[in-house]
Steps between C-alpha positions, in 0.01 A plus 500: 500500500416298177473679199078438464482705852643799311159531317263541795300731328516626135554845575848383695524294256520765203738694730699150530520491135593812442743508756658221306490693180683782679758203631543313101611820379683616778710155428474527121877576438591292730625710818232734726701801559474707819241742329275204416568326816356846679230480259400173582443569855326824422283286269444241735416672779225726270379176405489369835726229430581333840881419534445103443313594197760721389731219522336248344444692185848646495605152477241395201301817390426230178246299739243787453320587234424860402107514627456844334224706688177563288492884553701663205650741726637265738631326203707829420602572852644178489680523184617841680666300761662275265640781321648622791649160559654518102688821654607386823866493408488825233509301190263215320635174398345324182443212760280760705391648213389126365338396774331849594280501169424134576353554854311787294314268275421300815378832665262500185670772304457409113806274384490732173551785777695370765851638379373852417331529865792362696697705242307828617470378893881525497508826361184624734729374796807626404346846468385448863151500409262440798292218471153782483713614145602085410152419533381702155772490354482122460138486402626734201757259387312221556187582325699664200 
């Protein structure tokens, strides 16, 4: 399978590229740990990330570009699934942390905002908030 058959149609294709997202900072520090590994496939298979996919982006998540969704709320549900990424292995790395405001600002969060979101997304997710509760909660950061 050639990477161009991965984007059949552009709502695969958003999963694809988030997927990929979920992968770049799953490999930001250099190691995906058994948490993110389990994540991953979790991920994937909510996604519905066939195996060869999965594969092929595990290998080079940087082939895909972001291809943020236009609905604000599936913007936040993905930054929701990042976050949970960030935590995979209990603690953040700057590299994760780095990269994780970055794929905000591709997302479309503000650039001037991007670090107090993620910032807030972390917390939200550490605290076990659901994503009905992360939802809000961003909007309130965001648009403050």
């Amino acid at each position: 399978m050639s990477i161009s058959d991965l984007y059949y149609n552009s709502e695969h294709s958003k999963e694809i590229g988030h997927f990929a997202n979920i992968v770049k900072i799953a490999k930001a520090d250099g190691e995906i740990s058994d948490g993110e590994k389990d994540l991953l496939i979790k991920m994937g298979k909510k996604l519905n990330i066939s195996l060869e996919e999965f594969t092929i982006i595990l290998n080079n998540p940087e082939k895909f570009p972001i291809n943020p969704p236009v609905s604000y709320d599936e913007r936040i549900e993905r930054l929701y699934r990042l976050t949970k990424m960030v935590l995979a292995n209990g603690d953040v790395h700057l590299k994760e942390q780095k990269l994780f405001e970055k794929i905000a600002v591709g997302l479309h969060f503000p650039n001037d905002r991007a670090e107090k979101v993620c910032a807030e997304a972390i917390e939200l997710v550490i605290k076990n908030v659901d994503l009905d509760e992360f939802i809000p909660a961003i909007k309130k950061v965001d648009k403050a």
